[in-house]
C-alpha positions as CSV (number, residue, x, y, z in Angstrom):
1,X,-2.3,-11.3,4.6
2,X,-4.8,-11.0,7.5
3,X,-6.3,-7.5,8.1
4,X,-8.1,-6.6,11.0
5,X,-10.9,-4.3,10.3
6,X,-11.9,-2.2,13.1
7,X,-15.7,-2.4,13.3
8,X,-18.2,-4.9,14.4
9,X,-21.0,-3.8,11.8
10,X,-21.8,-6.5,9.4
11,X,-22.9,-4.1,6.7
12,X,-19.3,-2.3,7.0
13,X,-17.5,-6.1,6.6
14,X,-19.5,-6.8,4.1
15,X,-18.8,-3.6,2.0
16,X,-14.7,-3.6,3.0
17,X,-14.6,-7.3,1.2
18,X,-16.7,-6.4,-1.7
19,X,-14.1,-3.3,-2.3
20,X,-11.1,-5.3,-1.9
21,X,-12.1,-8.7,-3.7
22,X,-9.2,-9.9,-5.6
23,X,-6.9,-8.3,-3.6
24,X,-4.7,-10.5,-1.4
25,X,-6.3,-9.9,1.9
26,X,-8.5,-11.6,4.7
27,X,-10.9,-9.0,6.5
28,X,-10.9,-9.6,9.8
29,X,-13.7,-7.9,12.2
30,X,-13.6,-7.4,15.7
31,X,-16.4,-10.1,16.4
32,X,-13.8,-12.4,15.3
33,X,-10.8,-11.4,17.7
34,X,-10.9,-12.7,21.2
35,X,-10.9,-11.0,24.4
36,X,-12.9,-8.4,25.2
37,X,-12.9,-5.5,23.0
38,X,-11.1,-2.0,23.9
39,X,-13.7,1.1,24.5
40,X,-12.0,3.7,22.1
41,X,-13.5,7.6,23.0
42,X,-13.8,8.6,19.6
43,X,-13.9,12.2,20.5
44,X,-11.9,13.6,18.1
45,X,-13.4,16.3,15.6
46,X,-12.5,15.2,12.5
47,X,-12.7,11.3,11.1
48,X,-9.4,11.6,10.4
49,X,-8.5,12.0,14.2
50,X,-11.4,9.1,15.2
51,X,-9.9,6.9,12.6
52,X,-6.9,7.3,13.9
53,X,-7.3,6.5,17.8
54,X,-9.5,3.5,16.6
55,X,-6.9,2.0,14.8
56,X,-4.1,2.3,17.0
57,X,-6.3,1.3,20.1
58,X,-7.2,-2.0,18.0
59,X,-3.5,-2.4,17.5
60,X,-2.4,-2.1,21.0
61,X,-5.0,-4.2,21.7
62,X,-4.5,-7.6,19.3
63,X,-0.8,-6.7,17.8
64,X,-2.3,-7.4,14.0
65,X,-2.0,-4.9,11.3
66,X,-5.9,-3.1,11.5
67,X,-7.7,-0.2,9.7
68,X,-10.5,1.7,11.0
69,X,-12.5,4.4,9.1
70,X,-14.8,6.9,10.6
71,X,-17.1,9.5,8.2
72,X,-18.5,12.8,9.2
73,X,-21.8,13.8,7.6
74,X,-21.9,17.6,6.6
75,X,-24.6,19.4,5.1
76,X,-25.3,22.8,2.6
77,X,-26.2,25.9,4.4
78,X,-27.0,24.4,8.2
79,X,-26.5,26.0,11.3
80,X,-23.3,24.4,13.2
81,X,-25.6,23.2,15.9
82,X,-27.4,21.2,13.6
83,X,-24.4,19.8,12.1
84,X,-24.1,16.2,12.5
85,X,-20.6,15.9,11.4
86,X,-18.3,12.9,13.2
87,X,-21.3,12.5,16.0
88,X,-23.8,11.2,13.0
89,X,-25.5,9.1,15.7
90,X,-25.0,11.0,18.5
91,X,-27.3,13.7,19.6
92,X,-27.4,15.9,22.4
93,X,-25.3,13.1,24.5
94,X,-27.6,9.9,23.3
95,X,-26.4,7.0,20.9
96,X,-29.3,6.3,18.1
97,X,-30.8,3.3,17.0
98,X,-31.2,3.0,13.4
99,X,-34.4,3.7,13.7
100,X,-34.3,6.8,15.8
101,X,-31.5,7.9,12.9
102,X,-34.0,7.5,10.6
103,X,-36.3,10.0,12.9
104,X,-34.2,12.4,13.6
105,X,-32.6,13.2,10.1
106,X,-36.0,13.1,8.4
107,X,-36.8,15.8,10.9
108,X,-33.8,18.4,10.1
109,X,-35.0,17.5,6.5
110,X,-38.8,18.8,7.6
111,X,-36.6,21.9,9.5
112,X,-34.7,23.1,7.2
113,X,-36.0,21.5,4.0
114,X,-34.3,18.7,1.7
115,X,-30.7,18.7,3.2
116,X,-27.6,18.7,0.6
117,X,-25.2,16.1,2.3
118,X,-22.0,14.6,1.6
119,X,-19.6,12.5,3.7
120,X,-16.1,12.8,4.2
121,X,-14.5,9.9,4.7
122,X,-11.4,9.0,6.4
123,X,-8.7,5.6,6.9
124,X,-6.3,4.9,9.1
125,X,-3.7,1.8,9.1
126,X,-1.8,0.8,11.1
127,X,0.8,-1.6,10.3
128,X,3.3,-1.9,13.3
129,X,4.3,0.5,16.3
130,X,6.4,2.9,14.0
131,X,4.3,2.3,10.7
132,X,0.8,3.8,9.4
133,X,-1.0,5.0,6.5
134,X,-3.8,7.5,6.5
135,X,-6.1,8.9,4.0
136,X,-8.8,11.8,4.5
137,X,-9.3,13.5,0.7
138,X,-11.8,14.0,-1.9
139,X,-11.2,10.3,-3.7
140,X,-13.4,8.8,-0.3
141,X,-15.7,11.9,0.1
142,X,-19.1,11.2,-1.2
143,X,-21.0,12.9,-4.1
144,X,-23.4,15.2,-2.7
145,X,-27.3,14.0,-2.4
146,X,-30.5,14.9,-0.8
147,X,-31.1,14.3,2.6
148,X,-35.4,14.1,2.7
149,X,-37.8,13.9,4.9
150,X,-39.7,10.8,3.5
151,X,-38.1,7.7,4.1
152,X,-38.0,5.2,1.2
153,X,-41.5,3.0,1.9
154,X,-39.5,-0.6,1.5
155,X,-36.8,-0.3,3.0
156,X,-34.4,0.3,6.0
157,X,-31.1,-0.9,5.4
158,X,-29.3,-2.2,8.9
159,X,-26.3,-0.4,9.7
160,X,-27.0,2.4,7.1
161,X,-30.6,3.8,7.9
162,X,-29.4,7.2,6.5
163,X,-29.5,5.2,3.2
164,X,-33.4,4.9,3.3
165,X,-33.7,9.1,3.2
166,X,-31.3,9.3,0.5
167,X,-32.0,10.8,-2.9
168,X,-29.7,10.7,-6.1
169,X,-29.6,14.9,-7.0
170,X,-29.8,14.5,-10.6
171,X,-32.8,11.9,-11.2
172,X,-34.1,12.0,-7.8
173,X,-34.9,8.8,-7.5
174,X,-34.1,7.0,-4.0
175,X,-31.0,5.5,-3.9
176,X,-32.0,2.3,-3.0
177,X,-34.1,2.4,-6.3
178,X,-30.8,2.5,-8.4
179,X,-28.6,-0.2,-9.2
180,X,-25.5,-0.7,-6.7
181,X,-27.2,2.1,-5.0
182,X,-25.1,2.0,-2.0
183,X,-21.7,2.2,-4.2
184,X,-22.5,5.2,-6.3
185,X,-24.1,7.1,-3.4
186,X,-20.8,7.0,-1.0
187,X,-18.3,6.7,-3.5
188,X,-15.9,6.0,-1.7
189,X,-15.4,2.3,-3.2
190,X,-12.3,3.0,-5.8
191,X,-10.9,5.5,-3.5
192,X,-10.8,2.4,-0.5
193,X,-9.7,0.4,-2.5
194,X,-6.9,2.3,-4.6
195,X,-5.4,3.3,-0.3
196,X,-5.2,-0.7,-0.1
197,X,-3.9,-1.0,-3.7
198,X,-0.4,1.2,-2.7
199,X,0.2,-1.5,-0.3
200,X,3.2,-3.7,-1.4
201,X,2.9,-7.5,-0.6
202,X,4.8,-10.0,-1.0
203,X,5.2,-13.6,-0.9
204,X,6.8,-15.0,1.9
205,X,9.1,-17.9,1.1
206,X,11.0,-20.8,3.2
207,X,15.0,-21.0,2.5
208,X,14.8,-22.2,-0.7
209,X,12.6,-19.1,-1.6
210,X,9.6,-21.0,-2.7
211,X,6.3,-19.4,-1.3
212,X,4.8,-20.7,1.8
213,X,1.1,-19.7,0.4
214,X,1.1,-16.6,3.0
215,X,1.8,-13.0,2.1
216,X,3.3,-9.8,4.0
217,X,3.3,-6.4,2.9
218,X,6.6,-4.9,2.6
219,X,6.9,-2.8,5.4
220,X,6.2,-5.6,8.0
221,X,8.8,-7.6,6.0
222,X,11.3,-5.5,6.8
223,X,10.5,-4.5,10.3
224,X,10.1,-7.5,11.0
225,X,12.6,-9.6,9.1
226,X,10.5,-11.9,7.3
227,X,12.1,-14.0,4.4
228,X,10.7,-12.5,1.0
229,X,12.4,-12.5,-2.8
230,X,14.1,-10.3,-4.8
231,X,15.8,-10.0,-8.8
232,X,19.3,-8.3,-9.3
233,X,19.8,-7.6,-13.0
234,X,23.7,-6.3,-13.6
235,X,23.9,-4.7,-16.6
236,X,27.6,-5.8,-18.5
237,X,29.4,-4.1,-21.5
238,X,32.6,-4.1,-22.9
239,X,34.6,-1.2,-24.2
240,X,38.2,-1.6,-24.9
241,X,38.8,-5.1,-24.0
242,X,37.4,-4.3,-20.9
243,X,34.1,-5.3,-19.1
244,X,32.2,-2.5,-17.8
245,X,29.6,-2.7,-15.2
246,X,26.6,-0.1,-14.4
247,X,25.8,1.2,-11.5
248,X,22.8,2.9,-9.9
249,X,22.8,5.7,-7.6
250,X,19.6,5.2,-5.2
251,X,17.9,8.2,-4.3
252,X,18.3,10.4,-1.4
253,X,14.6,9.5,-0.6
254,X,14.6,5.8,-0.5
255,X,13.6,4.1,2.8
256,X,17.3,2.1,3.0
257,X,20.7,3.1,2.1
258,X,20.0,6.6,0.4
259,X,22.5,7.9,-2.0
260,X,24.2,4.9,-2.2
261,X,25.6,3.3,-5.3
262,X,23.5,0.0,-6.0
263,X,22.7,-2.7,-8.5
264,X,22.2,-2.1,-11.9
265,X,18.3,-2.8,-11.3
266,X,17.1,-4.7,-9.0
267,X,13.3,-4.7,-6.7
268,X,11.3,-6.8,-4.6
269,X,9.2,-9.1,-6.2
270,X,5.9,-9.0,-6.1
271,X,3.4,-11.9,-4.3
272,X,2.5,-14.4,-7.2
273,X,5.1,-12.9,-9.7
274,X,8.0,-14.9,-10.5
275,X,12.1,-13.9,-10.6
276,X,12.4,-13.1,-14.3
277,X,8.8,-11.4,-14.6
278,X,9.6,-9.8,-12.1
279,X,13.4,-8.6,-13.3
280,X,12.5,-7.2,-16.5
281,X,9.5,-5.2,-14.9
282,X,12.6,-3.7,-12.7
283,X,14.5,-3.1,-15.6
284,X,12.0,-1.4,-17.8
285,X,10.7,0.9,-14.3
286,X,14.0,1.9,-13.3
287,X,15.7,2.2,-16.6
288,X,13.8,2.5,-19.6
289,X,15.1,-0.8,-20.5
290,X,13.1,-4.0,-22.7
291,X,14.7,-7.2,-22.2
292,X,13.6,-10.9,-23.3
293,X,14.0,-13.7,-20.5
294,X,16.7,-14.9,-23.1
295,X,19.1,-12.6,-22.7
296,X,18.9,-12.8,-18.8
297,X,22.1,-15.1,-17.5
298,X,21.5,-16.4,-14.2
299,X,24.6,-16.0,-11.9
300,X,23.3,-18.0,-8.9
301,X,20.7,-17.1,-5.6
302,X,22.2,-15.6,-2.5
303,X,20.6,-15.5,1.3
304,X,20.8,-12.5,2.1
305,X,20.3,-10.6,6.1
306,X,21.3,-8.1,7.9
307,X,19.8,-5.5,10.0
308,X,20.2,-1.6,9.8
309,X,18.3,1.4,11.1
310,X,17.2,4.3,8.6
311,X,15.8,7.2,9.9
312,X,15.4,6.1,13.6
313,X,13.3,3.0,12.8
314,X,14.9,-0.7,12.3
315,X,15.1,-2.3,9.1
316,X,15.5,-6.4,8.7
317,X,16.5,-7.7,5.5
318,X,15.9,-11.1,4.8
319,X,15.6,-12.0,1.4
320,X,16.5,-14.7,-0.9
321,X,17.7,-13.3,-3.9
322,X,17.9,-14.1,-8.2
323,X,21.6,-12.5,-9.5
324,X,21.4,-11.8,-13.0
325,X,23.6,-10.6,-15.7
326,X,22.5,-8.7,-19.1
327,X,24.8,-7.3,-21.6
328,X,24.1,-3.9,-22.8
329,X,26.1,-1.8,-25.1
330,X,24.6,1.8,-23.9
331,X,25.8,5.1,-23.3
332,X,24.0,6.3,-19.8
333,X,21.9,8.9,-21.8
334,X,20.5,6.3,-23.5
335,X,18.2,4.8,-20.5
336,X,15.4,6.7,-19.0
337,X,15.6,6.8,-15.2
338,X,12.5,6.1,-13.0
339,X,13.9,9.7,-10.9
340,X,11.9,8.9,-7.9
341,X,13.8,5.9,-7.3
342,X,17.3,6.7,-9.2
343,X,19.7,9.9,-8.9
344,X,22.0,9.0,-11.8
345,X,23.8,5.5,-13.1
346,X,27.6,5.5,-14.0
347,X,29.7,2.9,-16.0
348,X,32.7,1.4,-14.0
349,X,35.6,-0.9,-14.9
350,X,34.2,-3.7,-13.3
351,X,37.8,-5.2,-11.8
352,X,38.0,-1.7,-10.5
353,X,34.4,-1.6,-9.2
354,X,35.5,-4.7,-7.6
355,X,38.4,-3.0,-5.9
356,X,36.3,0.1,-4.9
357,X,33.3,-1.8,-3.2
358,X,35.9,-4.1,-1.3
359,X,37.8,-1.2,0.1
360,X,35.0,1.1,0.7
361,X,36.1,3.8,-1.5
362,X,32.7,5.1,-3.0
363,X,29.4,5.3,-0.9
364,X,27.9,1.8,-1.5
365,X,25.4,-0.8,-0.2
366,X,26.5,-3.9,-2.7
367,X,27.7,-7.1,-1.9
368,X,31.5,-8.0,-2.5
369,X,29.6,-12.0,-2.5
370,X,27.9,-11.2,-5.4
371,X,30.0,-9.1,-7.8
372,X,32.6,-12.4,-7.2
373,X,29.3,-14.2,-8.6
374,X,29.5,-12.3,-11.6
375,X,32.9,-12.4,-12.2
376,X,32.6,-16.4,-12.0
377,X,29.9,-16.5,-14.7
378,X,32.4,-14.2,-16.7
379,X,35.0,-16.5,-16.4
380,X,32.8,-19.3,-16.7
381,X,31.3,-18.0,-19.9
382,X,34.8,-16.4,-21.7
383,X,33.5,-13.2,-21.4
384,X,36.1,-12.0,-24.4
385,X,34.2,-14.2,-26.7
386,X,30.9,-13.2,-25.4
């Protein structure tokens, strides 16, 4: 999935790809988007709030999902007129070269002494007009370090000239002197990369839901209705001559039907993963339950789209789907419920489940097509010799 990063600094590039290697992104900058690029103010007081207005600026600007960060410099005991905060290399109304940032900091160091500095750090992504992401917390705030008023005699780092006056607390030794100085001196590296890790992608696939090679995270596959995969895993038992069939009860929190009665288990599939991997993940995150890819029966694929709108904000289905059955001879105690996801699961007669979904009788969002695709492998299979 392409992401557009908002910044034109090299340095910043190169430290976004070394954070997100193996992840399945391509880092876009904005020397590689055409047109000219928007001004953006940047006058808010926070990164947080600079983030933010980046991002969405770039957004209006190329249409691509994008994520700009902005940092705020802070120091120990310092007057507030000497705080550099977001307007690091802006002072008194003038933009800095690296080499006047070098000058100036070194000077407040000579002022006031070695300075005790941190950044905070902050994120924002933007994904579509009604979907973003932010992140401003202490898992991208840097460990604190000395701010001095020597500069390192080798070297001035382009992009980061702050880097060149800055000394690790502990050994003091420059950081540049330590190995992956720049890494351990922000650390911000597994806290960027853990916000990109929450992201959900998946593969997108043509109409015989084989991946195309290109991926989409899961909330532009649904606002946007591209065709992705899922597994359905019904869980079947039988008690008095009967075939029973559970249920799930999605939670009043999810992002699509809430409350509803639902598959058995059932998810999205991960990009790279395939339909059974990915069915007995489902099954053992929603319910507790181990399965082997041998007891999974295969009932068929459906095509499956529709559109709906949950909580003011569109939602385009369009998935090509696994249906599998797996018998289970379990009392509902007996599987342990991924509660974020599931409010309860119930057994039902599965004729009269049938008979319920068909006539709307209980609050639902299955598919008559596919609980007639598990009564045909019943009845293909003899289900009262199973």
């Amino acid at each position: 999935m392409k992401l557009l990063y908002g910044t034109g600094n090299p340095a910043k590039l190169k430290d976004a790809n070394k954070w997100l290697k193996g992840l399945d992104f391509e880092i876009l900058s904005l020397r590689d988007m055409k047109g000219e690029v928007p001004e953006v103010p940047e006058d808010g007081n926070t990164p947080l709030e600079n983030a933010r207005q980046k991002a969405h600026a770039y957004y209006k600007a190329y249409g691509i999902p994008v994520f700009s960060c902005d940092s705020g410099l802070y120091f120990d005991n310092v007057p507030e007129e000497d705080q550099p905060g977001v307007h690091v290399r802006t002072v008194k109304g003038k933009y800095l070269t690296d080499q006047e940032m070098q000058e100036h900091y070194a000077g407040l160091a000579v002022k006031y002494g070695n300075l005790t500095a941190r950044y905070r750090n902050a994120i924002c992504l933007v994904l579509d007009e009604n979907h973003s992401m932010e992140l401003m917390d202490d898992s991208i705030t840097s460990e604190p370090f000395l701010l001095v008023s020597k500069p390192h005699p080798h070297a001035l780092n382009k992009g980061y000239p702050l880097d060149s006056l800055s000394v690790h607390i502990e050994s003091g030794q420059y950081y540049y002197d330590m190995d992956n100085h720049q890494v351990e001196q922000l650390a911000v590296g597994n806290g960027f990369r853990k916000f990109f890790e929450k992201l959900e992608m998946f593969d997108i696939v043509d109409e015989k839901g084989e991946p195309t090679g290109e991926t989409v995270e899961r909330t532009l596959a649904h606002s946007q209705g591209i065709r992705h995969r899922t597994s359905h895993v019904w869980l079947l038992r039988k008690r008095q001559g009967r075939v029973e069939i559970l249920l799930q009860k999605r939670s009043a929190d999810k992002d699509s039907f809430p409350g509803c009665y639902d598959i058995s288990s059932a998810g999205h599939i991960p990009a790279g993963v395939d339909y059974i991997s990915s069915a007995l993940r489902e099954l053992k995150e929603e319910l507790g339950e181990e399965a082997s890819s041998e007891e999974l029966r295969c009932c068929g694929t459906r095509y499956i789209r529709y559109e709906e709108v949950f909580y003011g904000k569109p939602f385009r289905d369009n998935q090509v789907s696994k249906v599998f059955l797996l018998w289970r001879d379990k009392e509902v105690e007996e599987f342990t419920l991924q509660r974020e996801e599931i409010e309860e699961v119930k057994w039902f007669d599965f004729y009269e489940c049938m008979e319920q979904v068909k006539n709307n009788t209980i609050r639902h969002c299955i598919m008559q097509e596919e609980l007639e695709m598990i009564r045909a492998a019943l009845e293909q299979d003899s289900w009262e010799n199973v």
